[in-house]
C-alpha positions in Angstrom: 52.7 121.4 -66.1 51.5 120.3 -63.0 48.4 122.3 -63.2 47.6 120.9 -66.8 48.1 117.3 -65.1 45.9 118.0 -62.2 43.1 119.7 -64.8 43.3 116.5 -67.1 43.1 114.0 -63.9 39.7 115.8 -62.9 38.2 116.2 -66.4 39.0 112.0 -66.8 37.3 111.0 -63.6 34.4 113.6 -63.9 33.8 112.3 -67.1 34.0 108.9 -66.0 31.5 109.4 -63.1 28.8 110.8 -65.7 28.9 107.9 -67.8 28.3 105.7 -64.8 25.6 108.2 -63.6 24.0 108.0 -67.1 24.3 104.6 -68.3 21.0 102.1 -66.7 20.9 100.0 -64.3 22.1 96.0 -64.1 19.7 93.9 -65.8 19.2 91.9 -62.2 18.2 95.7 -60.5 15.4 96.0 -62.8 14.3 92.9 -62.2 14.2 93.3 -58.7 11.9 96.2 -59.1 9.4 94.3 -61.5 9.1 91.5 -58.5 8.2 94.3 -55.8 6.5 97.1 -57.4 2.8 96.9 -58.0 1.1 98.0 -62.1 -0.4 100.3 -62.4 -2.9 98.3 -63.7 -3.4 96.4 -60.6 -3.4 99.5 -58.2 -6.7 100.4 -60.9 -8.4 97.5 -60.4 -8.2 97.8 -56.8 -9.5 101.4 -56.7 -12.4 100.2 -58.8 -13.0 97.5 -56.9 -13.1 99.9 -53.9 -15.4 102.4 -55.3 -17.8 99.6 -56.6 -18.1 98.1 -52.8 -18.5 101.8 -51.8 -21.4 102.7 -54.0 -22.6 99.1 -53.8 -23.0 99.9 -49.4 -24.5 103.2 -49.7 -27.0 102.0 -52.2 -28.1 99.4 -49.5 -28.4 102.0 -46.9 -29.9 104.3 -48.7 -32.4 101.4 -49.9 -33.3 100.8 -46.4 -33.6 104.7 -45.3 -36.2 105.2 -48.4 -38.7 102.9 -47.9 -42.2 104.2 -46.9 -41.6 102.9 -43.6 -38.2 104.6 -42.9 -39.8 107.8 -44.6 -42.5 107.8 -41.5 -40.7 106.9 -39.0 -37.9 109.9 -39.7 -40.8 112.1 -40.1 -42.3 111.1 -36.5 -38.8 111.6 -35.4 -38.5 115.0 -37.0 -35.2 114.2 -38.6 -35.0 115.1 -42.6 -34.2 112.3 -44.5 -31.9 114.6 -46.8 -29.5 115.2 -43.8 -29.5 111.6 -43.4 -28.4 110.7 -47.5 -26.2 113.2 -47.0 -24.5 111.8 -43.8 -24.7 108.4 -45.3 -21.7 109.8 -48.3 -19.8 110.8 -45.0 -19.0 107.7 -43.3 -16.5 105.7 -44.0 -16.0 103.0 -45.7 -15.6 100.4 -43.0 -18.7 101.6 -41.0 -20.8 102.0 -43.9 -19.9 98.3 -45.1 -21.2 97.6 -41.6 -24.1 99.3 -42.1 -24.7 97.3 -45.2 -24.9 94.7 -43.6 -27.1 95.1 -41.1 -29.6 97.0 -43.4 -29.7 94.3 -45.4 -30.2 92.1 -42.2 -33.0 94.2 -41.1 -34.6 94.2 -45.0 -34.9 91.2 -45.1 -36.2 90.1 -41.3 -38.8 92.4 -41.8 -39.9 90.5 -45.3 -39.6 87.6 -43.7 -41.9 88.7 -40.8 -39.7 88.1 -38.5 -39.8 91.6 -37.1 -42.8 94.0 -36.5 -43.6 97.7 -37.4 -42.8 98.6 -33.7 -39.0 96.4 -34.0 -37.8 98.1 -37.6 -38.5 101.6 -36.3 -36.7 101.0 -33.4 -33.8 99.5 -35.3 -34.6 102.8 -37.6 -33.7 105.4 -35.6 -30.3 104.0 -34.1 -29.3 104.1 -37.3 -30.5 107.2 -38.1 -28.3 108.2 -34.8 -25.3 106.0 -35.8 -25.2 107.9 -38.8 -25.5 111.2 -37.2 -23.1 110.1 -34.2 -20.6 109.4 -37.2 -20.9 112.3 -39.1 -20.5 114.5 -36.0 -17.5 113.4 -34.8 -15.4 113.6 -38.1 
């Protein structure tokens, strides 16, 4: 009899502890959750946003690396301006945003006259180094 006892005492609580295992959470725990956890829909955004700067910079650089100018002086250089679109999808994000930003600097200096032939192929290959420098030590 004792053993039946025993056996009916463990059946009863396992049973209970499965239907507080299964049965959802308070009301107040799931709203918890919805005040810390991010969308999905937000986390998209943000990687769009992300990848739109990102293509946005390395169509700046790239801008400033194809010009006729730029063409010549990697040429005089002997650097291949393939390697040098290529490295410019290696760096990352941060740097090339920098980059952005002073190629676009640079763009439009040189419109504006304020800098000679001699000044943007100076200016031309650092870059071209910076981006090499980068590339080589990842």
């Amino acid at each position: 009899m004792k053993v039946r006892n025993i056996l009916r005492v463990c059946t009863t609580l396992l049973a209970a502890i499965l239907a507080v295992a299964v049965s959802p959470p308070p009301a107040s725990a799931q709203t918890q959750e919805k005040d810390h956890a991010v969308s999905a829909a937000e986390l998209r955004q943000d990687t769009q946003k992300a990848g739109a700067a990102r293509q946005a910079n390395e169509a700046s650089v790239r801008a400033m690396f194809s010009s006729d100018a730029a063409k010549e002086t990697l040429k005089s250089a002997g650097i291949d301006y393939k390697q040098v679109d290529q490295a410019i999808s290696q760096v990352s994000d941060e740097d090339l945003a920098r980059m952005a930003q002073r190629s676009a600097e640079v763009q439009k200096d040189f419109a504006a006259g304020h800098l000679a032939d001699r000044d943007l192929l100076i200016i031309l290959l650092v870059a071209v180094a910076l981006v090499l420098i980068i590339v080589a030590v990842r």
